[in-house]
N, C-alpha and C positions, 0 to 999 in steps of 0.2 A: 451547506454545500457538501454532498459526499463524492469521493473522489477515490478511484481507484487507479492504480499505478503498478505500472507491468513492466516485463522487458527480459530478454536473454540473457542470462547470469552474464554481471561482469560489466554491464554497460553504462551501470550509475544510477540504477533507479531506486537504492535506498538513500545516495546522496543528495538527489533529488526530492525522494519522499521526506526526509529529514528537513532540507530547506525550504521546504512548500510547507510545513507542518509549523517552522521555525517563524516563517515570514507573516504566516496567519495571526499566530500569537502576538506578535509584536505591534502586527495592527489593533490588537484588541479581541481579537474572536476568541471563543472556548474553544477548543482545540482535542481533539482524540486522534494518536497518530496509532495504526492498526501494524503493528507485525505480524503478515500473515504469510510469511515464508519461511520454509523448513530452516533456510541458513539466516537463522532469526543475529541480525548485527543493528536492527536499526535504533537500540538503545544510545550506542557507541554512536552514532552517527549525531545523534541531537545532543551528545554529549552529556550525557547520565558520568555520574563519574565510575570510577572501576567498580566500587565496592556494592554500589546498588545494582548495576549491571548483573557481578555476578551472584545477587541475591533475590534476582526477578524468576519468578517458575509461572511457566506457559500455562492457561489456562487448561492445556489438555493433560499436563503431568496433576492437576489437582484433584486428584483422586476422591477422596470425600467430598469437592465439593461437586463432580461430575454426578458421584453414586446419588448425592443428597436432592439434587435437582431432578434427574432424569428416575430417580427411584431403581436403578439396579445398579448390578456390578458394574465396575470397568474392565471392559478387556471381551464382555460377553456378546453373543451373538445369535439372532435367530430367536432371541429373550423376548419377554415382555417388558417395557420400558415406557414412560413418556415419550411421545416425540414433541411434545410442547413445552418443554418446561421453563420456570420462571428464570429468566434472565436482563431485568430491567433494574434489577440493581449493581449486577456485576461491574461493568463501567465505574460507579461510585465509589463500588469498593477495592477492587482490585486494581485503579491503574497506579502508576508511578507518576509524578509531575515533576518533572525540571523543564526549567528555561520557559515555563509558561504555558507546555506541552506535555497532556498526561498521554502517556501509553498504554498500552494492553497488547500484550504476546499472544498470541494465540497456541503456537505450537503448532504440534503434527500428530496425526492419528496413526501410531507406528506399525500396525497388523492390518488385515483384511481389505488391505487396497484403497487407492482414494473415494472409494463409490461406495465402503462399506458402510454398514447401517449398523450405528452399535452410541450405545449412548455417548461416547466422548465426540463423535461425528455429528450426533444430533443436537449434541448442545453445542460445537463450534459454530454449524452450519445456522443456528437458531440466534445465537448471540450477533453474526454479520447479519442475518435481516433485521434486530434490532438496533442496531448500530447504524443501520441505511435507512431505513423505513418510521423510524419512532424518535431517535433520539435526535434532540434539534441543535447540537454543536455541530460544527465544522469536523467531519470525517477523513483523514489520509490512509489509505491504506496501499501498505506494502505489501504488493504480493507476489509470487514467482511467476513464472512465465506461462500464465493462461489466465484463467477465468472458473476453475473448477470451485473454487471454495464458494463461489456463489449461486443460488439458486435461481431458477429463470425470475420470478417475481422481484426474487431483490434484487438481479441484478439491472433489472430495469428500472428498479429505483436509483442506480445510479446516475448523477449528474454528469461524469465524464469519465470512460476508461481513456489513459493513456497510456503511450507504451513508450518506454523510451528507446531508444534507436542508436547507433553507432554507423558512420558512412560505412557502411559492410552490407553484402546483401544476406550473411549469416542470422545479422542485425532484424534486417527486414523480412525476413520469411519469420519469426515472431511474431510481427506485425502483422504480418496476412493470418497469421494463424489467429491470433487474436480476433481479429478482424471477422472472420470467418463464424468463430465460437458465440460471438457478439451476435452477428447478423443472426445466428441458430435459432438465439431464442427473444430476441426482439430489443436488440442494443442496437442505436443506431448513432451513436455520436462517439468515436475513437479515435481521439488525435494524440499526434505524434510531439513528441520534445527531443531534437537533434541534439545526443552529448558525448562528449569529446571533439569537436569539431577545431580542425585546423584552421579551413578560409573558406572559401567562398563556393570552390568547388566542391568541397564536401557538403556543403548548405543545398548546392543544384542538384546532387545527386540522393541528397534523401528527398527532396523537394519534388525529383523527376520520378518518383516511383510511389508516391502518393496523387491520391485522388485533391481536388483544389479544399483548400480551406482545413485541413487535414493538422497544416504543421504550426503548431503555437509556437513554436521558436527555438531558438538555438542556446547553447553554451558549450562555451570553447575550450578546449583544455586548457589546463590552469594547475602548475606543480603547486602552488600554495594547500589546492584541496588536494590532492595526491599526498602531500608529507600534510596533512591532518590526521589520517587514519595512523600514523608515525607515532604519532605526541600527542594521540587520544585528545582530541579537538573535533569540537562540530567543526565540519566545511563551515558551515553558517557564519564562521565568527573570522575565520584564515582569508575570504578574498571579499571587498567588495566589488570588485569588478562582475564575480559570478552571482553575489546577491543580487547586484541591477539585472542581469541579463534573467534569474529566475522571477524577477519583479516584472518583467517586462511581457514574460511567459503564463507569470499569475493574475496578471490586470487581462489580458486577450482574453485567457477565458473565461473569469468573472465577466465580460462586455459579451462575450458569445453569449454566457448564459443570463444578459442580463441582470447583475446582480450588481455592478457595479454602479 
């Protein structure tokens, strides 16, 4: 199952990616959880401890190995380069595992815009249709708030974008954005994960601004996962309360997609 994970800075969707990544493992699946946002924290979230955290370097700072794949420089533009190059072993090599979940950072392409065309882009963009389309573990990936790291193809290889959501309509024009970006180029399954949620009313009101079938489910604020990011702790391990309710989140769409 590959699974993509969206949302407007701030709303919990690395918290989220971390315990959906957490909950897979535990069941048994092979697991690869994707940090593919600039404010790369989702190490810290599945609880890496400090010291490998800050010894993990994003696939896009690896300099030799961008130049060694793609066959030019980094940094260049306009060049001649691979736009293919081999990456079906990087996953193997490169990720981190704790808790039963390897990672893989991706990083950020810091020059020439997100649309640039320069070998550290071509091998990121190259390594997510690998990761979506070839490799057969269980995919999460953390991303920011859109759909741009993926290409039309792969992105239709995804099994489900979700975005997560805050009762705010700040929250929801994300969603529509996403939504939108999806429809472009032929995604048609984007559902919503309601988080922070007070009661009931916050449930009707993300619920009243969605299309039917849309919302997999809720989780309610919870100061346990709030002071985890405190005391460098997964959420994952601070409430059960919020593990049933992302359990509850993870079984719908496994049953949506049949897999359960």
């Amino acid at each position: 199952m590959k699974i993509a994970i969206t949302g407007k800075g701030g709303v919990g969707k690395t918290t989220f990616s971390s315990m959906l990544s957490r909950m897979f493992a535990e069941d048994g699946y092979r697991v690869v959880a994707v940090d593919a946002d600039p404010d790369a924290n989702l190490a810290l979230a599945l609880g890496f401890p400090r010291d490998v955290y800050d010894s993990l370097v994003p696939i896009s700072d690896m300099k030799k190995l961008v130049s060694d794949r793609t066959a030019a420089e980094t940094g260049t533009f306009n060049k001649m380069f691979k736009l293919n190059p081999k990456v079906d072993d990087i996953p193997d090599n490169y990720c981190k595992e704790h808790n039963g979940v390897r990672l893989l950072t991706l990083g950020t392409v810091d020059s020439g815009g997100s649309g640039c065309v320069c070998p550290e882009h071509v091998l990121l963009k190259r390594l997510c249709s690998h990761l979506i389309l070839q490799n057969k573990d269980v995919v999460v990936m953390d991303m920011e708030a859109g759909i741009e790291h993926l290409g039309r193809g792969t992105a239709q290889g995804v099994d489900a974008f979700i975005v997560v959501v805050e009762p705010g309509e700040r929250s929801l024009q994300t969603y529509r954005k996403v939504k939108k970006l999806g429809n472009d180029i032929g995604v048609k399954k984007v559902f919503v994960v309601g988080n922070k949620i007070r009661n009931k009313e916050d449930e009707e009101f993300i619920i009243q601004n969605l299309e039917n079938g849309e919302a997999l489910g809720f989780i309610y604020y919870n100061q346990d996962v709030i002071n985890s990011d405190r005391s460098n702790q997964s959420p994952y391990d601070t409430s059960e309360e919020t593990r049933e309710q992302v359990r509850v989140i993870r079984d719908r769409l496994m049953s949506l997609q049949n897999l359960k």
